[in-house]
Each structure stands twice: as C-alpha cells, then as structure tokens.
C-alpha positions in Angstrom: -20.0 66.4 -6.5 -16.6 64.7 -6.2 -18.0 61.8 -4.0 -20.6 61.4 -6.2 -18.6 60.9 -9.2 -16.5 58.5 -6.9 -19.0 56.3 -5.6 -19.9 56.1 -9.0 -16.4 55.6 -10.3 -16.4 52.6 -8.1 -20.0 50.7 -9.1 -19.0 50.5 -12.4 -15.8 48.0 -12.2 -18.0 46.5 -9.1 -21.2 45.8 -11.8 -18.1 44.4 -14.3 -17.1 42.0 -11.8 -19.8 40.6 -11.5 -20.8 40.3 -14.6 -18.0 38.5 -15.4 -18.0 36.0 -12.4 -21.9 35.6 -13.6 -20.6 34.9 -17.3 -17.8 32.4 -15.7 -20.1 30.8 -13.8 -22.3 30.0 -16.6 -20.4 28.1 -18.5 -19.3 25.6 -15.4 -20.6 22.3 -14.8 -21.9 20.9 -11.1 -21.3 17.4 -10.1 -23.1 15.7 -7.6 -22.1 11.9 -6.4 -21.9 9.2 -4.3 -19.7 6.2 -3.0 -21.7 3.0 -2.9 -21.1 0.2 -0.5 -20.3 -3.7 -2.4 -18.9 -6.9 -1.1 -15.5 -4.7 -0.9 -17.0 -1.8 0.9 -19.5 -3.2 2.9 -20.3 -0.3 5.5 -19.1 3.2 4.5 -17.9 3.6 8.8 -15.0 1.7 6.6 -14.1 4.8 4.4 -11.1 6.7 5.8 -12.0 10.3 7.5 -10.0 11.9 5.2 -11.1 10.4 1.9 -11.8 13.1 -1.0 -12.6 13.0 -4.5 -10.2 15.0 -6.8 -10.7 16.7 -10.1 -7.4 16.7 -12.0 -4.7 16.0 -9.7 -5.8 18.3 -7.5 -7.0 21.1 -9.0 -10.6 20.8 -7.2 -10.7 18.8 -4.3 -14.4 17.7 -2.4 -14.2 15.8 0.6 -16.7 12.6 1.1 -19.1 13.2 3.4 -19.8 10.7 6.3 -22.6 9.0 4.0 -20.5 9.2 1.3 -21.6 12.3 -1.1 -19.6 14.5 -2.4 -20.2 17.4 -5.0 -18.4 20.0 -6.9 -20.2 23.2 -7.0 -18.4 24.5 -10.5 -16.4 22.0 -12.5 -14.4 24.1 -16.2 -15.5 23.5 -19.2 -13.3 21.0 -20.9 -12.2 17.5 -20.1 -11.3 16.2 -16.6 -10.4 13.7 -14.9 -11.8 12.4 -11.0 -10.2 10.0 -8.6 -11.4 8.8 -5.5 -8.8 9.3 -2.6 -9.6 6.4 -0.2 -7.4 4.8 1.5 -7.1 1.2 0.9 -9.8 1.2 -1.2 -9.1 1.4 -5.0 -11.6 3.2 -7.4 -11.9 3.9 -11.1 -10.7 6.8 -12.6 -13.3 8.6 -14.5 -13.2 11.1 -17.9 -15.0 13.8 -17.8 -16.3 15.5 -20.2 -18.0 19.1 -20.3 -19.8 21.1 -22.6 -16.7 22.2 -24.7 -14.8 19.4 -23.6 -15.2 16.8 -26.3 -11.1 16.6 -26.8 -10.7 13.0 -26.4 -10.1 11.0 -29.1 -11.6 7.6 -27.4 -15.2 8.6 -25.3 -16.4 5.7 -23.1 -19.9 5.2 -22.1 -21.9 7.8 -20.7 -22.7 7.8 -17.1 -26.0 9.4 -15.7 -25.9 12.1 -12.6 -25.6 11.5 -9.8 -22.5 9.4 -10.0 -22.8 5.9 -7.9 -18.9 4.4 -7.4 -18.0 1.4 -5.9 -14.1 0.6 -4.7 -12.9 -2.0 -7.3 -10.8 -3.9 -4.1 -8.9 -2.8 -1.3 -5.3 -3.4 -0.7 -3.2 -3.3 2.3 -0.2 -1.1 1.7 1.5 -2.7 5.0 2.7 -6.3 6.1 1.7 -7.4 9.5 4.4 -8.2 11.8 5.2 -11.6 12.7 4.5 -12.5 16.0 7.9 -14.1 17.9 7.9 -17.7 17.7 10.8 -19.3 19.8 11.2 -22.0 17.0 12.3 -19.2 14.2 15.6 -18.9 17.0 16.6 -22.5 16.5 16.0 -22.5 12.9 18.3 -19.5 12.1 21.3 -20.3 10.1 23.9 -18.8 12.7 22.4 -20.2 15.6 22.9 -23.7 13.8 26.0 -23.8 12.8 27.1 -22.0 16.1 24.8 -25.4 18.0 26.9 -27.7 15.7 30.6 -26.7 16.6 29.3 -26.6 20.0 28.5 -29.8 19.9 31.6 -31.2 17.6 33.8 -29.6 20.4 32.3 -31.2 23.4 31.7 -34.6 21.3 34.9 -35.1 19.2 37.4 -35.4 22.4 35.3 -37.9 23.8 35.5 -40.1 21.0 38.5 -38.7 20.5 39.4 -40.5 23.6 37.0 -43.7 23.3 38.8 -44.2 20.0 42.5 -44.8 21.7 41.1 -46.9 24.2 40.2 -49.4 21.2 43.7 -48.6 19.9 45.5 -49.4 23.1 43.4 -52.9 23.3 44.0 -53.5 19.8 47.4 -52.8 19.4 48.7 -54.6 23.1 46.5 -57.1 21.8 48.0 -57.7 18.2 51.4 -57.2 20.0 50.7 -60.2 22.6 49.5 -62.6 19.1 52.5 -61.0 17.6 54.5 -62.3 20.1 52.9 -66.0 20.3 53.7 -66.2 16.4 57.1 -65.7 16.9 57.6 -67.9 19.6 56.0 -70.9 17.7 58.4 -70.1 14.7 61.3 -70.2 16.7 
C-alpha cells in the first residue's frame, strides 16, 4: 500500500512537469535560416568552421552548418536580437520580434521565414607583413646620418689637406710677388 501511494506520489509532480515544459514550449518561436553567398561571400568553403548565429549576446547560440543553415529550435517570446558570428565577414543585425514581443518603439520591415543573409563586406582584422626589402636599410634615418659622418670623416681631412696645399702655393707665391714689389720700390 505504501509503494503504491509512492509511485503515485511521484507521477503527479512528473505529469506537472511536463505540463509545464508543454505550456513553455508553446509559447516559443522556431527559427529556421540560411547564409547566402554574394560577390562578398562567393563560396560558403569561405565561412569560418566556427561561425554561429547568436540570439542576444549569447543567450542562444546555433552553429552554421557546412551549407550554411542554421536554426533555433525554441526562441522566448519577446524581442531579440541575432548576429551572425563569421569571421571576417560582416552581417546585419536583425530585430526580432515574437508573439508578445512588440516592445519596440521603431519596427522595420518584415522579413519572411526562412531567413536568407548575406555578409555586407569582409574585413581583414590583420596587416600583412612587409616583406624585407634591402633598400628600406639604406633609407632608415640612422643608417643615413650614421653613412654621412662616415663619409665627412674620411672626406674632410683630405680636403682638409688639398686645401693647405693651395695655401702653401698661394701664400709662398704672394710672398715671392711681395718680395719683387719691394725690390722695385726700393
């Protein structure tokens, strides 16, 4: 008699729960959808393995399937919103609106089921390296000025030198003329 009136102690919270998870699952929305190739997206091989479609910052996640589906087996009631997770490909954001979710006070145009999205452009988040180009060594600012008092200290003695050579011959030379001046005055 006892596990009789256990057993049927236990169906009745068991018949609850699911009634409630019935009741929950009534009022929740599926959404089914696709990502479309364009000039931007032209073969979905492009799509990153671990791109997803996410409800609300991540409160439901789908992944994209290799033909790009996705789908959402139970979405809330109320308004959500769904991005696209894709790599270096860039996507609109989309409202969504359920049955009770009519919150918004600007509704955009209304967009039929299946969904069909197409990446907007793709971006590349890094810079490719230069390649080494022996030219860029020559035109660094260090390099130059370090090539230029190089040069000035090899250089400047030798004119350096060149320079009292001319000195010597002019000044003996203005010294002989010097010389003959005096001796005619005299």
């Amino acid at each position: 008699m006892l596990s009789m009136l256990g057993s049927c102690v236990l169906r009745v919270p068991l018949l609850l729960v699911l009634l409630l998870l019935s009741s929950i699952s009534a009022h929740a929305a599926s959404l089914r959808g696709r990502i479309a190739t364009n000039l931007v997206l032209t073969d979905l091989a492009d799509l990153p393995i671990n791109s997803k479609v996410i409800i609300n910052f991540g409160e439901l996640v789908s992944q994209v399937s290799e033909d790009g589906e996705f789908f959402f087996p139970s979405i809330p009631d109320g308004s959500h919103q769904l991005q696209i997770m894709a790599g270096r490909f860039g996507f609109d954001t989309i409202r969504l609106d359920t049955a009770a979710g009519k919150s918004w006070s600007r509704i955009g145009s209304y967009l039929s089921t299946p969904l069909v999205l197409e990446p907007l452009g793709s971006y590349n988040v890094f810079k490719e390296r230069e390649k080494f180009n022996i030219m860029s060594l020559f035109m660094n600012p260090m390099l130059l000025m370090t090539g230029v008092t190089l040069a000035l200290f090899f250089v400047l003695p030798k004119m350096q030198a060149m320079a009292d050579e001319q000195n010597a011959k002019a000044s003996s030379g203005s010294a002989d003329e010097c010389n003959a001046c005096h001796a005619s005055r005299c």
